[in-house]
C-alpha positions as CSV (number, residue, x, y, z in Angstrom):
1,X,-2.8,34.5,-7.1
2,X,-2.8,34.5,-11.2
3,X,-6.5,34.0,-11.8
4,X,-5.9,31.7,-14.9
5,X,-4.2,29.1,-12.5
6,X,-7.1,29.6,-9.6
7,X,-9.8,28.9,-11.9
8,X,-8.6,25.5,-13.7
9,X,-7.7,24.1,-9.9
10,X,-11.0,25.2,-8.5
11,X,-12.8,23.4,-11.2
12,X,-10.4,20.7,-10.9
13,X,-10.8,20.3,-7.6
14,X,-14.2,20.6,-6.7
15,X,-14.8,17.4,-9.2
16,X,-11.9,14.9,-8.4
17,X,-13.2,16.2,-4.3
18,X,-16.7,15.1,-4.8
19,X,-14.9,11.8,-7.1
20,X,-13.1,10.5,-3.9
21,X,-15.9,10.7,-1.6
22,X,-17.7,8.0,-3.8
23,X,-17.2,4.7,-2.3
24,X,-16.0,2.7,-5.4
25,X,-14.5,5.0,-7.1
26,X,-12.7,6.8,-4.0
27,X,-11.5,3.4,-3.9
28,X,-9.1,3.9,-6.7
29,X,-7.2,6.3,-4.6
30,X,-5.7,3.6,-2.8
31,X,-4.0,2.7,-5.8
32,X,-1.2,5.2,-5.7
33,X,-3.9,8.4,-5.0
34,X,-4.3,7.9,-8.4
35,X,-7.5,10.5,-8.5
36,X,-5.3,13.4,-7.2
37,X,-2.7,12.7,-9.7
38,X,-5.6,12.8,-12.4
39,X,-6.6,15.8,-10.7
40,X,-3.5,17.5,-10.9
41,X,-2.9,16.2,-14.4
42,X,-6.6,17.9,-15.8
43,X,-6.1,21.0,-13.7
44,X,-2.8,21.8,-15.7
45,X,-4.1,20.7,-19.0
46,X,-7.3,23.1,-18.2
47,X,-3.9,25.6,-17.7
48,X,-2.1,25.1,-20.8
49,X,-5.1,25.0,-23.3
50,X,-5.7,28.3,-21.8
51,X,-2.1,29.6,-21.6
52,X,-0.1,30.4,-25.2
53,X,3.1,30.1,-23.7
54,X,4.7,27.0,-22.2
55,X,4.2,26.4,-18.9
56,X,6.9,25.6,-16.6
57,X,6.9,22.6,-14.1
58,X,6.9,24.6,-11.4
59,X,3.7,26.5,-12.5
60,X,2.3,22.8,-13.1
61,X,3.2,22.2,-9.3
62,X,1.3,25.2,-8.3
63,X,-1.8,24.8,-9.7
64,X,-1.6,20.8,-9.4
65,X,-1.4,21.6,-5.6
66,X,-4.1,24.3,-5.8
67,X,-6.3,21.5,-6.9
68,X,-5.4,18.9,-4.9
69,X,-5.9,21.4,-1.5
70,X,-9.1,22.1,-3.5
71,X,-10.1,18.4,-3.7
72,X,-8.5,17.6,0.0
73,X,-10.7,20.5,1.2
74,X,-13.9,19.2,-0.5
75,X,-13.3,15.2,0.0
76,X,-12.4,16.1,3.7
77,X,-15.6,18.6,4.6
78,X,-17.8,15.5,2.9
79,X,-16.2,12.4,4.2
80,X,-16.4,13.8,8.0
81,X,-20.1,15.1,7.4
82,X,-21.1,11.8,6.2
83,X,-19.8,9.8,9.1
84,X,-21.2,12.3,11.9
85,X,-24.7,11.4,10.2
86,X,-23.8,7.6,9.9
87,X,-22.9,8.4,14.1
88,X,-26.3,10.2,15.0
89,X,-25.1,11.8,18.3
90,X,-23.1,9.0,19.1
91,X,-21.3,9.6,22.9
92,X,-17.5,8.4,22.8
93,X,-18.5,5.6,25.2
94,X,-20.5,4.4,22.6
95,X,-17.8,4.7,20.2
96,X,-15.4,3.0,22.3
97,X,-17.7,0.3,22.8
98,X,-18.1,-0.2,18.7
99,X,-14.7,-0.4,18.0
100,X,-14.1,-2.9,21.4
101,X,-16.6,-5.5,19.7
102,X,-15.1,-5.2,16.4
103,X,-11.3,-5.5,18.0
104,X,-12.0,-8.4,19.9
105,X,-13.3,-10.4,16.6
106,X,-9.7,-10.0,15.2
107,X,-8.5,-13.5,15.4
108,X,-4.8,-13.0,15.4
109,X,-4.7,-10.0,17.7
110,X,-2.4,-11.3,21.3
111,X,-4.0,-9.7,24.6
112,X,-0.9,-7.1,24.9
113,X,-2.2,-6.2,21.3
114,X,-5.4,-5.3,22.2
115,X,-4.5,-3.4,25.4
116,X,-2.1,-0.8,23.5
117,X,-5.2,-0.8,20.7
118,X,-7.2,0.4,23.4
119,X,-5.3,2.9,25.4
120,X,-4.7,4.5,21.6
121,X,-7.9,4.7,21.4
122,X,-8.7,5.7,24.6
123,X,-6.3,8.6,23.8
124,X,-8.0,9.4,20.7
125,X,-11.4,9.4,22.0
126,X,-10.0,11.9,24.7
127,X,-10.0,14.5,22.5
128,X,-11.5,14.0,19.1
129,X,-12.0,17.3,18.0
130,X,-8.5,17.9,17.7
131,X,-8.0,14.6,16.4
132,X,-10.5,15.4,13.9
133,X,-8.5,18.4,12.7
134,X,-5.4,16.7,13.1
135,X,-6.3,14.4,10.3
136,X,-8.2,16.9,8.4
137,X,-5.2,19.1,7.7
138,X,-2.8,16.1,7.2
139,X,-5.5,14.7,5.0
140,X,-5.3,18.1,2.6
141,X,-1.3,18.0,2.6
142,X,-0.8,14.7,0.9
143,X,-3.4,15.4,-1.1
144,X,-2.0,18.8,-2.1
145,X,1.5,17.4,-2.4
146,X,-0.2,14.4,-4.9
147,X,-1.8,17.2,-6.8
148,X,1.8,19.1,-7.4
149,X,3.3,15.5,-8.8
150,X,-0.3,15.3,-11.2
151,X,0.4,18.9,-11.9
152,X,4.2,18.5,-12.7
153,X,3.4,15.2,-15.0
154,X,1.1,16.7,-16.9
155,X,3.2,19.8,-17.7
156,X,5.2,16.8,-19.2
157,X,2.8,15.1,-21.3
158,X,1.1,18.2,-22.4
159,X,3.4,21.0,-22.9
160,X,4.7,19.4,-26.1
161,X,5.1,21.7,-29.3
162,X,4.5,24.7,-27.4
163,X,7.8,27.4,-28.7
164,X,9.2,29.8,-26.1
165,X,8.8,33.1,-27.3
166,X,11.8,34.7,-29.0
167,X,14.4,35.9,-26.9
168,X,14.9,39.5,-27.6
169,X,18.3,41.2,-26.3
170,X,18.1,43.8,-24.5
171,X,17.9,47.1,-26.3
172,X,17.2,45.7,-29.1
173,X,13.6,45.6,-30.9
174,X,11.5,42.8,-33.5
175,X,13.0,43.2,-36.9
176,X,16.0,45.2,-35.9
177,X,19.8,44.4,-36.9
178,X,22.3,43.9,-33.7
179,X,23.0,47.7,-33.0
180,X,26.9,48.2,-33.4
181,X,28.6,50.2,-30.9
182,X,30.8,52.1,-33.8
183,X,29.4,55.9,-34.0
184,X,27.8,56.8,-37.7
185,X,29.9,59.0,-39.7
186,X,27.7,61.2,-42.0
């Protein structure tokens, strides 16, 4: 991996992460994930200040993905640390129980409701680690696929007035004439 796309998605990343583990502001991700587009968005303009060339939308994708795995990664590893603290060694049972009192306040929820509620649940609770990594890794896909769309809009609103280089034939040097193909008679 280039190390001038790695860097501005690391940084990139490890910000907008911490960002959307904030409570209010994490908030705003409901909206659209509109702090991984941001994120995708900064990481490519950290790219481009750094890059004399124009950058393609492709390269935009790649390192607004890099920083939205980046920020998935970091949100992810935070949020689930937090909420194992907030459960204290809670057993499943206990679990279970929680979310059985909080179901059964639901006012509109019929009795057939509730019963598939639970056995999802029940299912769930069965084997939570691999739930937890189940949503871990889904959690860091869409957020790496909202980094790429940051990272291909903001190859759009900041790659403006940047000049391809020239395009040189081939065979032919800077300040050179078209070479003919008639031999020289001296």
């Amino acid at each position: 991996m280039d190390q001038s796309k790695l860097k501005p998605a690391l940084i990139s990343g490890v910000i907008f992460g911490i960002i959307s583990v904030i409570p209010l502001v994490g908030a705003l991700n409901c909206v659209c994930c509109a702090w991984l587009l941001v994120c995708g968005i900064v990481a490519v303009k950290m790219f481009i200040s750094n890059n004399p060339s124009p950058v393609s939308s492709s390269e935009g994708a790649t390192v607004g993905a890099l920083a939205g795995a980046v920020a998935g990664i970091i949100s992810n590893m935070v949020s689930w640390t937090i909420n194992i603290v907030k459960m204290r060694g809670a057993s499943t049972e206990q679990i279970r129980q929680e979310f059985e009192k909080a179901l059964s306040q639901q006012p509109n929820l019929t009795a057939e409701q509730y019963d598939q509620v639970i056995k999802i649940m029940d299912i769930i609770l069965s084997s939570l680690p691999l739930f937890i990594i189940l949503f871990f890794l889904v959690g860091v896909i869409i957020m790496t696929i909202f980094g790429a769309l940051g990272g291909v809009i903001g190859v759009k609103i900041f790659n403006k007035g940047k000049t391809p280089p020239p395009n040189v034939p081939y065979g032919q040097s800077f300040g050179e004439g078209p070479k003919s193909s008639y031999p020289i008679n001296q």
